[in-house]
Each structure stands twice: as structure tokens, then as C-alpha cells.
C-alpha positions as CSV (number, residue, x, y, z in Angstrom):
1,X,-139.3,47.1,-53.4
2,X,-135.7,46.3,-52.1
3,X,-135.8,49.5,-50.0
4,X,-133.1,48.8,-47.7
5,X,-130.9,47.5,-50.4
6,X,-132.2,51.5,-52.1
7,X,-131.1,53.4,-49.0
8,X,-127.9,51.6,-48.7
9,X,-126.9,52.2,-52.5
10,X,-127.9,55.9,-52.0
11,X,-125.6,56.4,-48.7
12,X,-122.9,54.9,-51.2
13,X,-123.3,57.1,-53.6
14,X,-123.3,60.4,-51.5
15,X,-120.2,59.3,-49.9
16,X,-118.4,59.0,-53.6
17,X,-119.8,61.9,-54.5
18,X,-118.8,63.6,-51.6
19,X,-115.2,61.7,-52.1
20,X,-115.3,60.6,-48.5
21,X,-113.2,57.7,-47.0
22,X,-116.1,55.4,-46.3
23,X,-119.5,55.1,-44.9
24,X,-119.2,54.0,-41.2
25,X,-122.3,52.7,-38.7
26,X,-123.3,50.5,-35.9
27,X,-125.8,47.8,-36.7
28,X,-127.5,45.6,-33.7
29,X,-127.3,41.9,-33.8
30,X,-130.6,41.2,-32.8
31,X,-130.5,37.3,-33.0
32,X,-127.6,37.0,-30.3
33,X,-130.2,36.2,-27.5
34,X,-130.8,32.7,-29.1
35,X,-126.9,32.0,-29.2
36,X,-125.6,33.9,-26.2
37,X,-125.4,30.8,-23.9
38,X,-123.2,29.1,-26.7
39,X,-121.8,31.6,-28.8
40,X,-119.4,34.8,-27.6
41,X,-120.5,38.1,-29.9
42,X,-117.1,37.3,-32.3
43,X,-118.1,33.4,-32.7
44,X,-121.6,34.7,-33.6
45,X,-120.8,37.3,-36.0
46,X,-118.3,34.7,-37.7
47,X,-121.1,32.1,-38.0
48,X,-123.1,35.2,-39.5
49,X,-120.5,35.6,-41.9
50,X,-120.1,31.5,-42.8
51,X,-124.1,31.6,-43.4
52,X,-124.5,28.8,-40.8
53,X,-126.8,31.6,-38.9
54,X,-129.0,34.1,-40.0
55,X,-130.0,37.7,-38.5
56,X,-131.8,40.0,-40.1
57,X,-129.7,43.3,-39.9
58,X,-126.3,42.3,-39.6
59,X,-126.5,39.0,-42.6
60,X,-128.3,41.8,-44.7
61,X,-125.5,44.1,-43.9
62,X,-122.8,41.8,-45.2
63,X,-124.7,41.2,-48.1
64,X,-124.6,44.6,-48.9
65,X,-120.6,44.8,-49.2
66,X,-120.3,46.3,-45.4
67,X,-117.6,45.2,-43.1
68,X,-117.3,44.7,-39.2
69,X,-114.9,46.7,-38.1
70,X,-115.1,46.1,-34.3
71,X,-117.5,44.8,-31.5
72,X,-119.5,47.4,-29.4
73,X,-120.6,46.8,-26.1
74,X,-123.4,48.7,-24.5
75,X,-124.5,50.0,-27.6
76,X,-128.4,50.3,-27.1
77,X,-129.7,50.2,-23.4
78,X,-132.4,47.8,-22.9
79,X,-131.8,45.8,-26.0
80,X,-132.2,42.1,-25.0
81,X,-132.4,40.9,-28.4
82,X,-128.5,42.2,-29.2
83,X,-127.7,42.0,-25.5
84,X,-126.6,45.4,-26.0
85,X,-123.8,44.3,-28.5
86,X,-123.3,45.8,-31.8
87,X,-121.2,45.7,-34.5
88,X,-119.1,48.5,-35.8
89,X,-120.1,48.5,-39.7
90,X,-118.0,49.9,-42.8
91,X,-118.0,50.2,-46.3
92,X,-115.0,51.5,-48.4
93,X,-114.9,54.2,-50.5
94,X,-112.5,52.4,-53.3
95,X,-112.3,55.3,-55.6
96,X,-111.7,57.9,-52.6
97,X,-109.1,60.9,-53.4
98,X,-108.7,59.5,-57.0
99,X,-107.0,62.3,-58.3
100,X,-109.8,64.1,-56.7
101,X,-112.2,62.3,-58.9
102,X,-111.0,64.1,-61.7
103,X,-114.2,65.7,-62.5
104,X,-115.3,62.3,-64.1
105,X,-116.3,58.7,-62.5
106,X,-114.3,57.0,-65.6
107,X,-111.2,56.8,-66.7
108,X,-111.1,56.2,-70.3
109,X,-108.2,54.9,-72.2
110,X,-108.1,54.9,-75.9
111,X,-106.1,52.2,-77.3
112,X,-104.6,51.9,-80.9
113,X,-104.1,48.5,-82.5
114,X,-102.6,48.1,-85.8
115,X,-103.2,45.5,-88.0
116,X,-100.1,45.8,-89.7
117,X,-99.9,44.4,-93.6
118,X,-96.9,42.4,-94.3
119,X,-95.5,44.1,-97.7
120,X,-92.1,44.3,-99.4
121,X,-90.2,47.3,-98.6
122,X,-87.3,48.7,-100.7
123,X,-85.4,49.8,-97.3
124,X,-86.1,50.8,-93.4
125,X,-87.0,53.9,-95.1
126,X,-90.2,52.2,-96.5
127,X,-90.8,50.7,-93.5
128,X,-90.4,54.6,-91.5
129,X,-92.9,56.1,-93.6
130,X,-95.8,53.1,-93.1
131,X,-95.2,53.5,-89.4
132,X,-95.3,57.1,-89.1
133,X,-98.5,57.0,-91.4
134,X,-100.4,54.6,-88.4
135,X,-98.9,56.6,-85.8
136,X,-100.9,59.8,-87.1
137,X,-104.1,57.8,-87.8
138,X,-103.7,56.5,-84.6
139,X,-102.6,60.0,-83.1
140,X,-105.6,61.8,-84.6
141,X,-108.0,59.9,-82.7
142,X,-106.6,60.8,-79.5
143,X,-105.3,57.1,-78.5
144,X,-103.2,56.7,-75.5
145,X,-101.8,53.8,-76.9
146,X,-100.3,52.3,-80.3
147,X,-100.0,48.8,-81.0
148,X,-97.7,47.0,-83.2
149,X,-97.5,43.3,-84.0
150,X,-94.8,40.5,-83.1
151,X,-91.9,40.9,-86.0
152,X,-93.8,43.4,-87.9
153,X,-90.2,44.5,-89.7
154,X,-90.1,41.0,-91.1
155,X,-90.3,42.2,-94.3
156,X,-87.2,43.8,-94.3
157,X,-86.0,39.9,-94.6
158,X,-86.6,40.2,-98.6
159,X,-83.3,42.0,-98.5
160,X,-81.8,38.9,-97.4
161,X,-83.4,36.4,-99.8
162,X,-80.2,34.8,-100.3
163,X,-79.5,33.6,-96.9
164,X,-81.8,30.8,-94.6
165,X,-83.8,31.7,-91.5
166,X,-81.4,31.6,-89.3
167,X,-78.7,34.2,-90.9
168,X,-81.8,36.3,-92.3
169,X,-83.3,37.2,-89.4
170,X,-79.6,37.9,-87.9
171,X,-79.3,40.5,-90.6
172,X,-83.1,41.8,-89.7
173,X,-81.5,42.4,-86.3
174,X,-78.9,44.8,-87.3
175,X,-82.5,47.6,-87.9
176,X,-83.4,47.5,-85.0
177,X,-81.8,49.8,-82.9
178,X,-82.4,52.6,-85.6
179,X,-86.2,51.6,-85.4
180,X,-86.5,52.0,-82.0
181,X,-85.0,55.1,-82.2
182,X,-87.7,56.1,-84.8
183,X,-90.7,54.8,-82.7
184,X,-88.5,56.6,-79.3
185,X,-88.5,60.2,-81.1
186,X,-92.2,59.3,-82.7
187,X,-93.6,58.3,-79.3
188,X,-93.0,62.0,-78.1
189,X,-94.0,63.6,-81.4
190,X,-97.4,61.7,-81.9
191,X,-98.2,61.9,-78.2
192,X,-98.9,58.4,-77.7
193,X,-97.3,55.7,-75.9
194,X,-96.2,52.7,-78.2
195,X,-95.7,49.3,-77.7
196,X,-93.2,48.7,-80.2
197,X,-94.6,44.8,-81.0
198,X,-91.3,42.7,-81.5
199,X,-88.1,42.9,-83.1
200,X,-85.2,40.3,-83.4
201,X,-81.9,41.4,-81.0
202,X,-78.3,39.9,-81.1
203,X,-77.2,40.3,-77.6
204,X,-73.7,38.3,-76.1
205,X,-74.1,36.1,-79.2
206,X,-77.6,35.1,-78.5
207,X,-80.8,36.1,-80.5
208,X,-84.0,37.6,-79.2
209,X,-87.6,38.4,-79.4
210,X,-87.5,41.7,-77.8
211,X,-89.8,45.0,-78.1
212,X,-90.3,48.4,-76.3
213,X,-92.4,50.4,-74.5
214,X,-91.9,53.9,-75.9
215,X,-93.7,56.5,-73.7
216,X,-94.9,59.7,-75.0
217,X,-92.6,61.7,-72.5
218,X,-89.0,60.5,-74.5
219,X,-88.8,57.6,-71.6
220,X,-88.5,53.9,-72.6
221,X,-87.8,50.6,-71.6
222,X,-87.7,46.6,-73.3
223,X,-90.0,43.5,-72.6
224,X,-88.7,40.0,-74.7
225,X,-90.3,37.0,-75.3
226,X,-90.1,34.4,-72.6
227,X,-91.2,31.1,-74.3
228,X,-90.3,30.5,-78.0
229,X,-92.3,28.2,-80.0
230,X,-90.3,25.0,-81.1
231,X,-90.6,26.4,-84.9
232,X,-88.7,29.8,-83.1
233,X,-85.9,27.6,-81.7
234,X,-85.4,25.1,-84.8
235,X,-85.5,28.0,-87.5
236,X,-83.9,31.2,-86.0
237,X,-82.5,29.6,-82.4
238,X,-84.0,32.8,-80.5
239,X,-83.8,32.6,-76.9
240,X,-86.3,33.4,-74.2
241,X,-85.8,35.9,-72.0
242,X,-86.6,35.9,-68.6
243,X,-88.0,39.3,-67.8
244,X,-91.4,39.4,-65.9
245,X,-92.2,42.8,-65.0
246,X,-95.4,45.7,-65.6
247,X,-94.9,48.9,-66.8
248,X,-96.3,52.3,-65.2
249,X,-97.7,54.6,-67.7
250,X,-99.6,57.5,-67.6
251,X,-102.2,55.6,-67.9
252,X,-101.6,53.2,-65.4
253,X,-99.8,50.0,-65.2
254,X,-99.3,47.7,-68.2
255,X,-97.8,44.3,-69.2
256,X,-96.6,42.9,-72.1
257,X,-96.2,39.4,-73.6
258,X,-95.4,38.1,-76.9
259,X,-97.6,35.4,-78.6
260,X,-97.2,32.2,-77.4
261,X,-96.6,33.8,-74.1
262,X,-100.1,34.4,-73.4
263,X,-100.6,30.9,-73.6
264,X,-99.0,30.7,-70.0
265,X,-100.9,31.5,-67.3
266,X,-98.6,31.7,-64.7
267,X,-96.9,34.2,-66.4
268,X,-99.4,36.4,-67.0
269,X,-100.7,36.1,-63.4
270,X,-97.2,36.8,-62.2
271,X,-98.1,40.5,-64.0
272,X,-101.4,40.7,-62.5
273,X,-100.2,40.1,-59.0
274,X,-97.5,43.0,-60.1
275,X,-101.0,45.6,-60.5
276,X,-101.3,44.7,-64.1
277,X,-104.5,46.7,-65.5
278,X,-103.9,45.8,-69.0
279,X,-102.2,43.3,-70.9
280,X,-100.7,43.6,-74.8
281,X,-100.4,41.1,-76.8
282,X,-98.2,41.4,-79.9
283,X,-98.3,38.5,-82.2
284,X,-97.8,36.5,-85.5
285,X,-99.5,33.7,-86.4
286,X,-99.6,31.8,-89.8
287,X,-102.8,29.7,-89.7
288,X,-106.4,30.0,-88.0
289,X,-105.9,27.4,-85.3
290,X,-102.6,29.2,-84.3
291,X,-104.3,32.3,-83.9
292,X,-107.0,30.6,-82.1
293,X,-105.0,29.6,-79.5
294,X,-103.7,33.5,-79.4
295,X,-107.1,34.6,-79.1
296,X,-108.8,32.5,-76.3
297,X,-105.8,31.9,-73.9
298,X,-106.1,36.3,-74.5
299,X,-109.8,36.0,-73.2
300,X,-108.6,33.7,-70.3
301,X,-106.0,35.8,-69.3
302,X,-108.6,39.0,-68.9
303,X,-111.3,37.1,-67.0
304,X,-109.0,35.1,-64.8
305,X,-106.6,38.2,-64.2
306,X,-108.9,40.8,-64.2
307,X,-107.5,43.3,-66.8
308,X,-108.0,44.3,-70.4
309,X,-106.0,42.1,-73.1
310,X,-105.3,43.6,-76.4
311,X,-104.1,41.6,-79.1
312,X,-102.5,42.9,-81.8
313,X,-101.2,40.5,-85.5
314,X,-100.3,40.9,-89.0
315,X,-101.8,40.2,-91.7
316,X,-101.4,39.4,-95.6
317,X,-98.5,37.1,-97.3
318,X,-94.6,37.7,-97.9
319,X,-93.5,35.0,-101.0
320,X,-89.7,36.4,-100.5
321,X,-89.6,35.9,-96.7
322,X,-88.9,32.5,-95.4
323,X,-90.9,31.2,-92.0
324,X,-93.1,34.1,-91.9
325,X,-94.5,33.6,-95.4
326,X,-98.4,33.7,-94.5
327,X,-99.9,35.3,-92.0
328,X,-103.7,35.4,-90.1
329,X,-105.1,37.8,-87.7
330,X,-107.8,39.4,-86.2
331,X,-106.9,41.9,-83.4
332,X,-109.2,42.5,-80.7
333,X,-109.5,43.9,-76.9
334,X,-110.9,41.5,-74.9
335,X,-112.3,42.2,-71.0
336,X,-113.3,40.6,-68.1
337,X,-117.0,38.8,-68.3
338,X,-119.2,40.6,-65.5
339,X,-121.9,43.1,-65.6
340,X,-120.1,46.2,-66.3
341,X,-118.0,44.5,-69.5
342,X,-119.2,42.6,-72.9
343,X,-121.3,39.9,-72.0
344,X,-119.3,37.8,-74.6
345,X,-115.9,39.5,-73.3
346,X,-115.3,41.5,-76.8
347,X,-114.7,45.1,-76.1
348,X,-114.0,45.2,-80.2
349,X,-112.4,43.5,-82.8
350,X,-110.9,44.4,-86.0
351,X,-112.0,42.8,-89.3
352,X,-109.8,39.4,-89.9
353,X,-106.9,39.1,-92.0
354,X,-107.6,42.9,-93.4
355,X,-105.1,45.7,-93.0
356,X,-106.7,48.5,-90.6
357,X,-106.6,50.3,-87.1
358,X,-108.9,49.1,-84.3
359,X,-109.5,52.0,-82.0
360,X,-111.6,51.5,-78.8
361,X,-111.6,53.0,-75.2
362,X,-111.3,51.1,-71.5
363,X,-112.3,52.2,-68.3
364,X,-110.2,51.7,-66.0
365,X,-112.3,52.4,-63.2
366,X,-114.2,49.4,-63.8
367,X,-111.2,46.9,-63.3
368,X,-111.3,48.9,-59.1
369,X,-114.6,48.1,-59.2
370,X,-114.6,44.3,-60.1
371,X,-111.7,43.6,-58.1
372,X,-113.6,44.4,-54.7
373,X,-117.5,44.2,-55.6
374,X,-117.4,41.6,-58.7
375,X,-119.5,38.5,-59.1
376,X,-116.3,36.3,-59.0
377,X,-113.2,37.7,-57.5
378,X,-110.4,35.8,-58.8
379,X,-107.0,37.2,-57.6
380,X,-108.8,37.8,-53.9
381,X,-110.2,34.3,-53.8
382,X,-106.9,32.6,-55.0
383,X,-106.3,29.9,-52.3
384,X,-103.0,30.8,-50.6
385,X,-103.5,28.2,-48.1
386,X,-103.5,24.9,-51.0
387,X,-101.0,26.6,-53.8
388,X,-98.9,29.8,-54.4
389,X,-97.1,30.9,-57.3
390,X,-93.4,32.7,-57.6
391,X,-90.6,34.0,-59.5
392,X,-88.1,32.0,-59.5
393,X,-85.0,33.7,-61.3
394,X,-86.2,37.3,-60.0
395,X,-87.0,40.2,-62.5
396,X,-84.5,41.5,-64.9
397,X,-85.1,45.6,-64.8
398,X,-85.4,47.0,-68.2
399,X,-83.1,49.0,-70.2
């Protein structure tokens, strides 16, 4: 009947509903006797925790996500199966003073993704109106979050038929400072927070993959593409960037990578390690097995990191545009693989290669929760003693 796993589950849930700090206790170590001769009370309890001993209250204890806090002498008079040692025993309250708890155990977040058709526009002005019109279907269903894919402007390119990649997408470059204006201004008048996908910038000379975050409160700030496929480079000669940095939201903290990013792991786990809780992914890919490789490195990155991943692509064809002429997608929120997630990692996924909105909602609360009680703990049980991953150039802070 598991009774003393039952009790020990209930005193945890009267102390988070109670919103206290933890749940505190002194447990006997009953099997010391047999070890006392050999064994001090601290080398005992640490062979308790190694599993090269067994006792039956304090191995049971430890199994049941308590911690020793200290050693107690003379704890219980008379006990010569302890020798009258104890341990101090805790268990953390990891939601504790939560915003006071908010009322509610989750925290839901709605997120947006737009799976943007790639059609010809007569102007920016075309382009304006097909983003506002997302921003109020996304609005209306009370998202925290809209989505946008890698270059989603690209068909303003058609203007510039008469050029080659590399002067086109120069020219592209010239909207965008007036669209991030329009998603800055829409941002607050929606009342969502929008990650802008990606947009071609001429800085110092140089070309760019670069989008925004632009928060519902008027604030925002830029992210740019760190690795560039070798199609980026020989086409358009766009340069990585070489900010690594999260985000803090109202929502919590965020991170953002573009496409082939994702395909990194150290980068992404330079975000985690940052307090990531979710990931976006804008991107563009042409052909199945390009988005393929989008899509599971995107699952990798939420199981291994901990975190939600959202992907969001284009879809549909653009015969005037050169380099970005087809297009595949299938946008999707992916989550870590444990019991309170998707058994198959999928929060949702949009329909592929069809223009549409993928709405779905992530607790956040859960991410707290896998982090310290999951069934695999990767960021706490990353070996520190064998490897160790850093920054090199530093962070660049946003503008």
C-alpha cells in the first residue's frame, strides 16, 4: 500500500499548500550499530547515500526527495540501534512564496506561432496589413507570445527582381527598421510580446540575420544569428553575430536562436545555464530533410536543456525571389520527455507546409518541478569535474 511513501507525499502537499519554506524532521539511523566500530555517523550516512548500505528509515528517506541537513547527537535516549544519532531531515518547498502562489499551482503561458505564407506583396504596406491581421488572431486568443519566422519579409525581395542575392537582400534591409517599428508600436497595442523572427541588417558594412524581441510594455531589444549556413555566406555574405544572452519577460526568461543555430548545442546550453525556460526558434527551410534537422536538434535542445522549444517556419513558394524560392515547414512546441510532458515530446504542432496559427499553453511550473524532482536531471547532473563549457568573446548587451 506504499503508506509511508502516502504520508510523506501528503506532508508535501500541506506544506505547499500552506506555502511554507520546507518540511523539516529528525529521522533515526537505526543500522549504525552494525557500522559504529568502522564507520563515524557522516561516513555512514554518505555510504547511505552511495547505496553501498542500506537502513530502513534514513535510505527510504532519501528516496523520498529529503535531505540531511545536519547530524544530531543524543537524539533518542536509550536507542542502541542509532546510538542515539539522528539525522536532521529536509525537504524544499521549490515553489515557496511564488508570487504568493498566485491563487493557481500553474503558470500557463499561451504561445502564438505563425506559420507565415510566403506571398508577393505590392509594398511594406502589404506586408503591415498581413502582420497586423496574425497579431489580432493571435491577440484574440489571449497569447503571451507571437511568433514569426526567419526572413518572413523576404518577399519584399520581388521588388528587387532585377538585382542577385547578394544586392537584393541589401535592398530588403533598408525595411527593416520601419518594421520593427510597426511590430514595437503593435507589440503594445495587441498586448502580446513578439519575437520579431528575422530580418536582414546592414551594420558598419556588414550584413546580418537579426530580429527583436518586442515586449508588450513599448520595451525591446535584438538577438542575430550566430552561425550562417554556408548557402547564407556564399549567396548574401551575412555575418554571425556573437550575441548569447536570455531575455526576461513577463513571462519569465526566454532565448532566442535562428535556424541552424539550434543545431548547436553548446549554444543553446550556454542560454539554459543563463535560466532559459523557453527557447524560440525562427526559421526557414527549403526542403524536408532541412527542416528535419530544425525539428529534432529542437526536441534535443528541450529534453537535454530542460525548457520549452517553439519552432516557428514559412511556408508556400516565391518564383520572383531568388534563394528563398520554396519553402517547408511545420511549426511545433516541443517539451521535455518526463511524466508531466508529452510522452513523444509534442506539446502541438501545426499542419505542415499550410498557412495557419498554432496556439498552445506551457506551464511553467513544471520546468521547477523537473529540474529538482525529474527522472533525469540533466543541467544538475552535468559533470563539472570531466568538462565545462564557456563564453568565450563575453555577451554583447542588446540594443
Amino acid at each position: 500500500m506504499r503508506l509511508g511513501r502516502r504520508l510523506y507525499d501528503a506532508r508535501k502537499e500541506l506544506c505547499e499548500h500552506l506555502n511554507l519554506r520546507s518540511v523539516m524532521f529528525g529521522g533515526r539511523i537505526p543500522n549504525y550499530h552494525k557500522f559504529a566500530r568502522k564507520l563515524t555517523p557522516r561516513q555512514y550516512i554518505d555510504k547511505v547515500r552511495e547505496k553501498t548500505i542500506d537502513d530502513p528509515v534514513l535510505s527510504f528517506q532519501l528516496a523520498n526527495d529529503f535531505h540531511v541537513v545536519r547530524l544530531l547527537k543524543g537524539y533518542l535516549q536509550n536507542d542502541a540501534g542509532s546510538m542515539e544519532y539522528a539525522t536532521l531531515m529536509e525537504w524544499d518547498n521549490i515553489f515557496q512564496n511564488e508570487e504568493e502562489m498566485g491563487g493557481s499551482w500553474s503558470r500557463n503561458v499561451r504561445l502564438g506561432l505563425v506559420q507565415w505564407q510566403m506571398r508577393n506583396y505590392q509594398g511594406v504596406d502589404g506586408l503591415f496589413e498581413h502582420l497586423d491581421f496574425f497579431l489580432q488572431v493571435v491577440s484574440g486568443y489571449n497569447s503571451d507570445f507571437a511568433v514569426f519566422p526567419e526572413f518572413f519579409n523576404a518577399p519584399l525581395m520581388a521588388l528587387y527582381a532585377n538585382q542577385n542575392e547578394a544586392e537584393a537582400i541589401r535592398s530588403l534591409a533598408q525595411h527593416t527598421p520601419a518594421i520593427r517599428d510597426f511590430m514595437v508600436e503593435a507589440a503594445v497595442k495587441h498586448n502580446v510580446n513578439i519575437i520579431s523572427g528575422s530580418m536582414p541588417v546592414v551594420e558598419g558594412g556588414l550584413l546580418y540575420n537579426r530580429g527583436y524581441l518586442c515586449r508588450r510594455d513599448g520595451t525591446w531589444e535584438r538577438y542575430e544569428k550566430a552561425h550562417i549556413t554556408p548557402n547564407e555566406k556564399q549567396a548574401w555574405g551575412i555575418h554571425g553575430g556573437d550575441q548569447v544572452r536570455v531575455f526576461d519577460t513577463d513571462c519569465g526568461k526566454v532565448g532566442v536562436v535562428v535556424c541552424y543555430d539550434c543545431e548547436f548545442p553548446e549554444l543553446v546550453r550556454l542560454l539554459a545555464l543563463q535560466g532559459m525556460q523557453i527557447l524560440f526558434v525562427p526559421f526557414m527551410t527549403d526542403t524536408q530533410n532541412a527542416f528535419s534537422r530544425v525539428r529534432q536538434c529542437a526536441m534535443a535542445r528541450a529534453i537535454e536543456n530542460e525548457c520549452y522549444v517553439a519552432i516557428a517556419g514559412s511556408v508556400g513558394n516565391l518564383p520572383r525571389v531568388k534563394n528563398t524560392d520554396i519553402q517547408y515547414a511545420q511549426s511545433a512546441v516541443f517539451t521535455p520527455c518526463d511524466f508531466a510532458f508529452p510522452a513523444n515530446g509534442i506539446k502541438a504542432e501545426a499542419t505542415a507546409n499550410t498557412e495557419m496559427v498554432l496556439v498552445a499553453d506551457v506551464d511553467m511550473s513544471l520546468l521547477k518541478d523537473l529540474h529538482h524532482r525529474g527522472s533525469v536531471q540533466n543541467l544538475k547532473d552535468r559533470r563539472q569535474d570531466l568538462y565545462n563549457l564557456h563564453l568565450v568573446a563575453g555577451t554583447i548587451p542588446a540594443q
